[in-house]
PDB file of N, CA, C, O and CB in Angstrom:
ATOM      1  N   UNK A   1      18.335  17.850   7.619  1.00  0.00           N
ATOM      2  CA  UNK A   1      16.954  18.038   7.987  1.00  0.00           C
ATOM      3  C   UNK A   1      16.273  16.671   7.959  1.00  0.00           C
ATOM      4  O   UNK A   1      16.302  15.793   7.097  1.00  0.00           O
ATOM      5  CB  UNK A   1      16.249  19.052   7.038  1.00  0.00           C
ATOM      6  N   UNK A   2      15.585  16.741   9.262  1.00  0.00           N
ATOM      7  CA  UNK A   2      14.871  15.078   9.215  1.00  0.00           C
ATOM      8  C   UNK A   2      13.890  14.902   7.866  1.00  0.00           C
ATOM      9  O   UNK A   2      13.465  15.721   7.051  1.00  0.00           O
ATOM     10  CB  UNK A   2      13.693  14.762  10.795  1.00  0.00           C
ATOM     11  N   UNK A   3      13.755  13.681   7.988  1.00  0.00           N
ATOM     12  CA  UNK A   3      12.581  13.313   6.690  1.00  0.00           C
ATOM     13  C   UNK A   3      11.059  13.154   7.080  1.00  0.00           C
ATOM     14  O   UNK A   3      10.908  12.668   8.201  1.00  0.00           O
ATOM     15  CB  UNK A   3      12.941  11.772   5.959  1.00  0.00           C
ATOM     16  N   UNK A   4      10.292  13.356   6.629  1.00  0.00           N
ATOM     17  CA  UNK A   4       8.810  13.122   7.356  1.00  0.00           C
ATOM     18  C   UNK A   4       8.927  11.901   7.006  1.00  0.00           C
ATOM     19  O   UNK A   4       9.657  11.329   6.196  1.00  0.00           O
ATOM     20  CB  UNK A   4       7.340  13.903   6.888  1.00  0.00           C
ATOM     21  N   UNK A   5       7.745  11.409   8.041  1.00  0.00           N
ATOM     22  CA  UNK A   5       7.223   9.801   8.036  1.00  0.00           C
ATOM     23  C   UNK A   5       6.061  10.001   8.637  1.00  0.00           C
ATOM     24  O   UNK A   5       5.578  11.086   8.962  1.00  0.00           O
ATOM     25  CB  UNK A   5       8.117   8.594   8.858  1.00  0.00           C
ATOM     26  N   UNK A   6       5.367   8.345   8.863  1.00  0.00           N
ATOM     27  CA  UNK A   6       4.157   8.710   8.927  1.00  0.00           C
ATOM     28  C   UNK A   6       3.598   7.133  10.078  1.00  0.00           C
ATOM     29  O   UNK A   6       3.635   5.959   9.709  1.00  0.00           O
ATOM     30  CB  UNK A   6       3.468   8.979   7.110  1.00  0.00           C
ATOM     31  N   UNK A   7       3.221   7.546  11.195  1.00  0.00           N
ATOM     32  CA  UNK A   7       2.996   6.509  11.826  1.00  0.00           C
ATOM     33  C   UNK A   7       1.644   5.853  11.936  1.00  0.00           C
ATOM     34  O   UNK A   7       0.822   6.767  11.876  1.00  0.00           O
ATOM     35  CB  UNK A   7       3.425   6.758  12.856  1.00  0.00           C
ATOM     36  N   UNK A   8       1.164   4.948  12.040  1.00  0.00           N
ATOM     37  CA  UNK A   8      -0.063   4.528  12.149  1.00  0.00           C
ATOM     38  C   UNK A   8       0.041   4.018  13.500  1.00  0.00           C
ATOM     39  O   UNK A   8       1.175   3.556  13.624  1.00  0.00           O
ATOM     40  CB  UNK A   8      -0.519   3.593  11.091  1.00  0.00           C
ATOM     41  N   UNK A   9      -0.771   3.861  14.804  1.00  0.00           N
ATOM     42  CA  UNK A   9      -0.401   3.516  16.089  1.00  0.00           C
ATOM     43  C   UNK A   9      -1.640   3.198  16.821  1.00  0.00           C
ATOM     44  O   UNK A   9      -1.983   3.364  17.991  1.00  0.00           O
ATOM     45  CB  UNK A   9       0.387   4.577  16.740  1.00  0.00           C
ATOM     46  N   UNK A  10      -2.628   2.312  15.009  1.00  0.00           N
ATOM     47  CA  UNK A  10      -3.725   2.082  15.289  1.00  0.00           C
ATOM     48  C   UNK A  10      -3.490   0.282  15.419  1.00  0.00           C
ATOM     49  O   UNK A  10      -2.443  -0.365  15.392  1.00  0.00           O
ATOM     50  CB  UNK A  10      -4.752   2.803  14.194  1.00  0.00           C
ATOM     51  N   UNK A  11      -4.973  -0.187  15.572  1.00  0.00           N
ATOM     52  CA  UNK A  11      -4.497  -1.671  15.037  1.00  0.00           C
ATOM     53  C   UNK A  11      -5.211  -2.095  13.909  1.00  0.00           C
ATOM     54  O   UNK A  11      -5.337  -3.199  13.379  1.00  0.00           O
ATOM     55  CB  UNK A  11      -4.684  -2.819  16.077  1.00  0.00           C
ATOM     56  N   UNK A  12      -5.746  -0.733  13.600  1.00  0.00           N
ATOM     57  CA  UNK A  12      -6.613  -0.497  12.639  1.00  0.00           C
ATOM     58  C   UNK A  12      -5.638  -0.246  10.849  1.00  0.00           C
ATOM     59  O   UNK A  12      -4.521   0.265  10.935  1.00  0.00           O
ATOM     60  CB  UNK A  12      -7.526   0.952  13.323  1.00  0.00           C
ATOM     61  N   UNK A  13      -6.107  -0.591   9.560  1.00  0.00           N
ATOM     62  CA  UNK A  13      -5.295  -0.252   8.590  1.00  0.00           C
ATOM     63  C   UNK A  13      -5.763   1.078   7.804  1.00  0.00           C
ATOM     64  O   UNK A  13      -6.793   1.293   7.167  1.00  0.00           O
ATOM     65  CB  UNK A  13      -5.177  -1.415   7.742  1.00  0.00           C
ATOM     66  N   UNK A  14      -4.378   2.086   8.136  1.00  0.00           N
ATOM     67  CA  UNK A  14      -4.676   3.385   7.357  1.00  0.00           C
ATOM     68  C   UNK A  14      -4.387   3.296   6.366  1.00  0.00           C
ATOM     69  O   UNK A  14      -3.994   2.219   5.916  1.00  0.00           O
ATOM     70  CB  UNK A  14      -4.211   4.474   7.654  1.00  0.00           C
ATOM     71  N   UNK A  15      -4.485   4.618   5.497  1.00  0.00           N
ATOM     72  CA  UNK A  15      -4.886   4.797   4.298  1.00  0.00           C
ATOM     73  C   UNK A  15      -4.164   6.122   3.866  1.00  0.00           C
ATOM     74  O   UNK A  15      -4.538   7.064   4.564  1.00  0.00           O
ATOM     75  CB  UNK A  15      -6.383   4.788   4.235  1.00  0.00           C
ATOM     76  N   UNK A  16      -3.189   6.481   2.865  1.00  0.00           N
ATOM     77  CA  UNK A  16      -2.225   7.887   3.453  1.00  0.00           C
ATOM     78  C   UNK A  16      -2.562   7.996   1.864  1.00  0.00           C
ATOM     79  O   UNK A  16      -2.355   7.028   1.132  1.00  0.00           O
ATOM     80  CB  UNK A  16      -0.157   7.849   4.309  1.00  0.00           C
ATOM     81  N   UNK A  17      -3.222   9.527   1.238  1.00  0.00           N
ATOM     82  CA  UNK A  17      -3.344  10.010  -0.086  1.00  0.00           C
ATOM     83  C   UNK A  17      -2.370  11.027  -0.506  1.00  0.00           C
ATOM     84  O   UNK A  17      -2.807  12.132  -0.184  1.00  0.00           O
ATOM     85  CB  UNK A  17      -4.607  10.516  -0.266  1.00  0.00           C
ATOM     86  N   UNK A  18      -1.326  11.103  -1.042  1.00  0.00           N
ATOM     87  CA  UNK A  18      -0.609  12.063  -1.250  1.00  0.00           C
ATOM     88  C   UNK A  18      -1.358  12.614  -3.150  1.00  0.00           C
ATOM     89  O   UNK A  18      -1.633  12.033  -4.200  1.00  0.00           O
ATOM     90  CB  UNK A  18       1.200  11.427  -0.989  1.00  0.00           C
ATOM     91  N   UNK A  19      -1.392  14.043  -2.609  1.00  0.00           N
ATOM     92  CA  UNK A  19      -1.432  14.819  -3.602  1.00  0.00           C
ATOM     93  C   UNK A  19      -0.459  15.341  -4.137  1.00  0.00           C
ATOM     94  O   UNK A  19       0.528  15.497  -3.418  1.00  0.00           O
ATOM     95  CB  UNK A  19      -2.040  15.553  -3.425  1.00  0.00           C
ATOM     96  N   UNK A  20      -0.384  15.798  -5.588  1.00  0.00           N
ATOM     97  CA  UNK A  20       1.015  16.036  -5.886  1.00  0.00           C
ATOM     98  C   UNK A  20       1.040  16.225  -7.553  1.00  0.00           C
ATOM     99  O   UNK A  20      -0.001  15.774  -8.028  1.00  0.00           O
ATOM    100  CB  UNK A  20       1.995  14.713  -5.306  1.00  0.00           C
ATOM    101  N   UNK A  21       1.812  16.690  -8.420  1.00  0.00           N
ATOM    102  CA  UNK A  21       1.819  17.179  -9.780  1.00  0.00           C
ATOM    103  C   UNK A  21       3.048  16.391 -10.312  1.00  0.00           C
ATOM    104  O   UNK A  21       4.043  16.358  -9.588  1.00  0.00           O
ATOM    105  CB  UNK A  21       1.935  18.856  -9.911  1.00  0.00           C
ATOM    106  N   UNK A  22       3.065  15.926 -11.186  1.00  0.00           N
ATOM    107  CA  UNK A  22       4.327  15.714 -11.972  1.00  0.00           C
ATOM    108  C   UNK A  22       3.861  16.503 -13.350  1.00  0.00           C
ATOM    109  O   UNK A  22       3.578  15.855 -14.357  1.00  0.00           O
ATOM    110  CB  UNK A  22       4.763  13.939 -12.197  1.00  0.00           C
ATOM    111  N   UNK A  23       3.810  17.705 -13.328  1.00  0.00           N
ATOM    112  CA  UNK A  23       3.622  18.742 -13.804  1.00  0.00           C
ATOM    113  C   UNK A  23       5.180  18.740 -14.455  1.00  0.00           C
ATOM    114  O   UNK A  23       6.021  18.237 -13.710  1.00  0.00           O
ATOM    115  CB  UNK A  23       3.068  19.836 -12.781  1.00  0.00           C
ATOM    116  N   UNK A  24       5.554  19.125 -15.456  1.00  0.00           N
ATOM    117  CA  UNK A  24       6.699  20.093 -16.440  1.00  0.00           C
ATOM    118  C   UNK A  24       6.996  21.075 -15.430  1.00  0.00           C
ATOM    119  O   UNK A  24       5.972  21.616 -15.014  1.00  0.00           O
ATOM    120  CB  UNK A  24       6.056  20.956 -18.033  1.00  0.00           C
ATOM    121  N   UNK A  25       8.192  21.533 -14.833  1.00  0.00           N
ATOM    122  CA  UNK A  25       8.591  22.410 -14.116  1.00  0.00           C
ATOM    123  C   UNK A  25       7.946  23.042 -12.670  1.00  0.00           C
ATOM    124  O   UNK A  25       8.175  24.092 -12.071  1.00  0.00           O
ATOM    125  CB  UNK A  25       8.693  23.171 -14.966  1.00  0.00           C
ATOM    126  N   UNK A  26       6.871  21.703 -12.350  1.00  0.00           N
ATOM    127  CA  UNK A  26       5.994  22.596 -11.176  1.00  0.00           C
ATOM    128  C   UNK A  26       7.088  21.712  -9.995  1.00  0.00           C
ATOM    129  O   UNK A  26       6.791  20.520  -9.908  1.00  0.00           O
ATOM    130  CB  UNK A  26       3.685  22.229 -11.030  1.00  0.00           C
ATOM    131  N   UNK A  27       8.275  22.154  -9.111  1.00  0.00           N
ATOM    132  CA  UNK A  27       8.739  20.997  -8.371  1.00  0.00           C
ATOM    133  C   UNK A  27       8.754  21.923  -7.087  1.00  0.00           C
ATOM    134  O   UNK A  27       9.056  23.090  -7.333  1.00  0.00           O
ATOM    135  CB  UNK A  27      10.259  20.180  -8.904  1.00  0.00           C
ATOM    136  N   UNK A  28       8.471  21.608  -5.696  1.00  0.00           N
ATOM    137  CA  UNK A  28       9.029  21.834  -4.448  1.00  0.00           C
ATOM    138  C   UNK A  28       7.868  22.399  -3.545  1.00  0.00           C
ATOM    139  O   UNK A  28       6.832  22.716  -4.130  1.00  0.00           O
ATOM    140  CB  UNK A  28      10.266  22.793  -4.564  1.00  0.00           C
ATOM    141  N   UNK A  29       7.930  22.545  -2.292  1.00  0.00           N
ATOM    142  CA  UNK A  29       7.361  22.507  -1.023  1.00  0.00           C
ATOM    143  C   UNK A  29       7.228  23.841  -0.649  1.00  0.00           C
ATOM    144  O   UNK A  29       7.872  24.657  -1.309  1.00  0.00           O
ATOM    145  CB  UNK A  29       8.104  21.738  -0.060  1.00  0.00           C
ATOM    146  N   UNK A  30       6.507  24.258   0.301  1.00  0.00           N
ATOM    147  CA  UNK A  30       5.931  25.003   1.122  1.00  0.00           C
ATOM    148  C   UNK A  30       5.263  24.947   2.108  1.00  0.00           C
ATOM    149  O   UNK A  30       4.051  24.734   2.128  1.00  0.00           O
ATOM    150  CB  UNK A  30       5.509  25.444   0.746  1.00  0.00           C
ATOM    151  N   UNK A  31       6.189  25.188   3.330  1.00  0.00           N
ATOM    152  CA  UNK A  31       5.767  25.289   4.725  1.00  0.00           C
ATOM    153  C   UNK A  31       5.731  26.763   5.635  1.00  0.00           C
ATOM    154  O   UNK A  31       6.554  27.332   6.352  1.00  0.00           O
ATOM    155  CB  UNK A  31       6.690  24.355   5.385  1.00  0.00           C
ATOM    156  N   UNK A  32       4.676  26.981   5.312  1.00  0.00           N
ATOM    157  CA  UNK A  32       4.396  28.676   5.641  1.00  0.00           C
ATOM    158  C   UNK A  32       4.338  29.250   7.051  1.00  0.00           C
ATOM    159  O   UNK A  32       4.488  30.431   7.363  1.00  0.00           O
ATOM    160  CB  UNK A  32       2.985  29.110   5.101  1.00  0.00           C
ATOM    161  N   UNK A  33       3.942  27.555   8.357  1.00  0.00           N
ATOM    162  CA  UNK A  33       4.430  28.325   9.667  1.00  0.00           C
ATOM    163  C   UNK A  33       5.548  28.290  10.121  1.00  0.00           C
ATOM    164  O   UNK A  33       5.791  28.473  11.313  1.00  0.00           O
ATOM    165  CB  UNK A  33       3.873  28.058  10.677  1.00  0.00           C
ATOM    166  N   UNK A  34       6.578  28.001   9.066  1.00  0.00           N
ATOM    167  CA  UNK A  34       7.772  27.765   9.592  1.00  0.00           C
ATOM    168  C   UNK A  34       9.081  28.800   8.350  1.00  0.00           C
ATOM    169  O   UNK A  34      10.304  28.925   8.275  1.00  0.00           O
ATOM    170  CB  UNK A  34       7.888  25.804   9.663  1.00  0.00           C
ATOM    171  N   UNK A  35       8.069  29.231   7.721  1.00  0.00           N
ATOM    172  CA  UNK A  35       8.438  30.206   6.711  1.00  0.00           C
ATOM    173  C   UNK A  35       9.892  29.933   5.742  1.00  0.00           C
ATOM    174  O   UNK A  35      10.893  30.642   5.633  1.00  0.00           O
ATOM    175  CB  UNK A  35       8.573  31.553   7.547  1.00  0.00           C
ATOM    176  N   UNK A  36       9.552  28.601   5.102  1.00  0.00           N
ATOM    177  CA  UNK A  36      10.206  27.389   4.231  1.00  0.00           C
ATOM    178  C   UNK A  36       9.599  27.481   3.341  1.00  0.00           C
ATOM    179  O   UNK A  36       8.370  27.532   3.395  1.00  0.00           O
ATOM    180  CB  UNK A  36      10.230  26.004   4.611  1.00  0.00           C
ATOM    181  N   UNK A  37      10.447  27.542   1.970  1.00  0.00           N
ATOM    182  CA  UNK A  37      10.162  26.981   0.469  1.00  0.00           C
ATOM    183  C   UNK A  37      10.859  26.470   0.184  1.00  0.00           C
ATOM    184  O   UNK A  37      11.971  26.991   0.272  1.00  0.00           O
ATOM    185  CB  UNK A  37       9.977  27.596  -0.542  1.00  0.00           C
ATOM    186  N   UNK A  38      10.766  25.103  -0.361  1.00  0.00           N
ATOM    187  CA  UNK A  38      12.367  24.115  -0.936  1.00  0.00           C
ATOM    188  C   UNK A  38      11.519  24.690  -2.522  1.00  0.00           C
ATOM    189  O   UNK A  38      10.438  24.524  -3.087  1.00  0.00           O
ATOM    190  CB  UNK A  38      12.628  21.479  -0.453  1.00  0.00           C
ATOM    191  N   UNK A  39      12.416  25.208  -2.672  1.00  0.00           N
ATOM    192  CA  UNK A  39      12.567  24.878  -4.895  1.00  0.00           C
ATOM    193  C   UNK A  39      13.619  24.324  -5.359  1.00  0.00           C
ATOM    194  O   UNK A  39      14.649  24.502  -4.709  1.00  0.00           O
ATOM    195  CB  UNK A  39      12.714  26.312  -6.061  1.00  0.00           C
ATOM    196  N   UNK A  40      13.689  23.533  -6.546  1.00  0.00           N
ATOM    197  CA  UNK A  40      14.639  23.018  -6.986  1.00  0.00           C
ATOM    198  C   UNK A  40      16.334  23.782  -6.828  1.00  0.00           C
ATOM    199  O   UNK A  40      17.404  23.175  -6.879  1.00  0.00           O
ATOM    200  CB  UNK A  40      14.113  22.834  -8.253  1.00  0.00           C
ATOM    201  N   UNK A  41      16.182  24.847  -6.685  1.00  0.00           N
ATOM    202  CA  UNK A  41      17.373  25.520  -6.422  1.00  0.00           C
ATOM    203  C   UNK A  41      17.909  25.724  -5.034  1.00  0.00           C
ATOM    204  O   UNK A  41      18.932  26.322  -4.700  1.00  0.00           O
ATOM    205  CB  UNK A  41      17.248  26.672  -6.954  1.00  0.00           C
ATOM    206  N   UNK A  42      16.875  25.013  -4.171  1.00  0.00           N
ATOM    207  CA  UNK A  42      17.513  24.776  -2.718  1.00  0.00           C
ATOM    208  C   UNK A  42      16.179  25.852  -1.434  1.00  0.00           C
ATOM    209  O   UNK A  42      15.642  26.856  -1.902  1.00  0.00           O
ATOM    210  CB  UNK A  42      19.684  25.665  -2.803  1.00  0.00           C
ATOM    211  N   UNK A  43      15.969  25.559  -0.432  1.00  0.00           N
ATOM    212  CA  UNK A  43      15.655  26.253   0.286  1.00  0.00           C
ATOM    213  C   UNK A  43      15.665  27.423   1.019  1.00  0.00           C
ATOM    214  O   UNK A  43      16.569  27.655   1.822  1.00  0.00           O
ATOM    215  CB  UNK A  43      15.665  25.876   0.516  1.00  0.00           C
ATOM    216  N   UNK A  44      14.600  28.306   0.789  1.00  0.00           N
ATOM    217  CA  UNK A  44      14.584  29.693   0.770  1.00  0.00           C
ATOM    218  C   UNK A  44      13.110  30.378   1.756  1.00  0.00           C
ATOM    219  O   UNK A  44      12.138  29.895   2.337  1.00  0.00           O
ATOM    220  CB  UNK A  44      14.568  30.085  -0.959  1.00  0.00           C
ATOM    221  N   UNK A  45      13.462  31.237   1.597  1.00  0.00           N
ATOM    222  CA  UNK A  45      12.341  32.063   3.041  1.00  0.00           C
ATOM    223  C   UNK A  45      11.341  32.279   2.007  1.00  0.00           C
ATOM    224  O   UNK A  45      11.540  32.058   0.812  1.00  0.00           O
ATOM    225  CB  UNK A  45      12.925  33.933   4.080  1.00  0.00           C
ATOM    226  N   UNK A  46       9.772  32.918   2.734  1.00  0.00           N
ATOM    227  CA  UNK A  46       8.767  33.173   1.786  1.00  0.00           C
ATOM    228  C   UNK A  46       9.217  34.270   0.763  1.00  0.00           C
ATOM    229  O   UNK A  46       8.896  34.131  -0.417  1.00  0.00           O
ATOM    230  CB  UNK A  46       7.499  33.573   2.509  1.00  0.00           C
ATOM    231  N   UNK A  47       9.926  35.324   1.154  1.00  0.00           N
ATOM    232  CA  UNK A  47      10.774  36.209   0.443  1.00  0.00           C
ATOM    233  C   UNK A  47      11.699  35.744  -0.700  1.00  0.00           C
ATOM    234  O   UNK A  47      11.960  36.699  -1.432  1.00  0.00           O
ATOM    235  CB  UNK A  47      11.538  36.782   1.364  1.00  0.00           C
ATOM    236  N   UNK A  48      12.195  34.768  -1.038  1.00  0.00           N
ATOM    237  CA  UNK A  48      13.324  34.652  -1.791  1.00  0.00           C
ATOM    238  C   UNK A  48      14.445  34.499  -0.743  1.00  0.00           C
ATOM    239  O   UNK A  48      15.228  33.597  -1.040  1.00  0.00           O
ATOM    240  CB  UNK A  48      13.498  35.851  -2.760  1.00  0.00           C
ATOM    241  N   UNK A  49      14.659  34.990   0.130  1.00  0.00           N
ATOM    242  CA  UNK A  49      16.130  35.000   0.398  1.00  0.00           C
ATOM    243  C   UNK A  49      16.047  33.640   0.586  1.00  0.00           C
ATOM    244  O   UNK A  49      15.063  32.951   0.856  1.00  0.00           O
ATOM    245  CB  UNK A  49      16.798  35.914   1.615  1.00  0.00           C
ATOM    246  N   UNK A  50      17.529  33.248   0.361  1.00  0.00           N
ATOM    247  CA  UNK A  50      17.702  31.628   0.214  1.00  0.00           C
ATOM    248  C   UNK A  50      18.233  31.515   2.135  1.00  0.00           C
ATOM    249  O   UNK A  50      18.844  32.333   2.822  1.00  0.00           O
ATOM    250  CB  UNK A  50      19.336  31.008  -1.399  1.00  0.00           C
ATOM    251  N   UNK A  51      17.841  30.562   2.378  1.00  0.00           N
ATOM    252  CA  UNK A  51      18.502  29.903   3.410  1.00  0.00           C
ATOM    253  C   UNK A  51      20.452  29.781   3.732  1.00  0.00           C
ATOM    254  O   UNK A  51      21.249  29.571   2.818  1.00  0.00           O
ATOM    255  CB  UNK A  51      17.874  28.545   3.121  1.00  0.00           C
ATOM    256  N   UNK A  52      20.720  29.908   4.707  1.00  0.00           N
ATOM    257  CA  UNK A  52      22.290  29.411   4.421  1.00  0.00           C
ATOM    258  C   UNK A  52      22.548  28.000   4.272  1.00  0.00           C
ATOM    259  O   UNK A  52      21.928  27.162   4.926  1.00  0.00           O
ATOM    260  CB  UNK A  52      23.235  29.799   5.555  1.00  0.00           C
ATOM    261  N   UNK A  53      23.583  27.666   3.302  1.00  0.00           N
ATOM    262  CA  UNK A  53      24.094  26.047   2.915  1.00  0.00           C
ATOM    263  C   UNK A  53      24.684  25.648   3.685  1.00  0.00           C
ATOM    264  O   UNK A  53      25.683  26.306   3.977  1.00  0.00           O
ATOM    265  CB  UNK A  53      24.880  25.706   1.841  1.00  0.00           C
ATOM    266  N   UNK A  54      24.411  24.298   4.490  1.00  0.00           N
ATOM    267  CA  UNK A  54      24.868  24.034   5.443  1.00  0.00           C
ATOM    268  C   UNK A  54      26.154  23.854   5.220  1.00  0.00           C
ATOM    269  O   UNK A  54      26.438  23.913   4.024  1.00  0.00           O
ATOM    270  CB  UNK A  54      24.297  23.208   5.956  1.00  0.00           C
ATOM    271  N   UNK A  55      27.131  23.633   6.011  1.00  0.00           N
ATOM    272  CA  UNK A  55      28.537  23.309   5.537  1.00  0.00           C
ATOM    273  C   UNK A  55      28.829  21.966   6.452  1.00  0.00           C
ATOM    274  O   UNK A  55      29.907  21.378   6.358  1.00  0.00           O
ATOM    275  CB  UNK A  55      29.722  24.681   5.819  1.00  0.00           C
TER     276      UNK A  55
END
């Protein structure tokens, strides 16, 4: 799976704020129009069902 990045394609200088927890056990993502959760135990549907491992 590609990695995000982030282009600026100004000539202007941006400014990129990432929010984020280094919280005790709070770890992983959610992308809900594409109906993705990465948790530490690997990527899974909004349901739980896990994704298949790629081989």
């Amino acid at each position: 799976m590609p990695a995000h990045h982030f282009q600026n394609r100004s000539t202007r200088d941006a400014v990129l704020l990432e929010v984020g927890t280094n919280a005790e056990g709070v770890d992983g993502a959610e992308y809900p129009d594409i109906d993705l959760r990465h948790r530490p135990e690997g990527y899974v549907h909004r349901d739980g069902t896990p994704y298949p491992v790629p081989r």
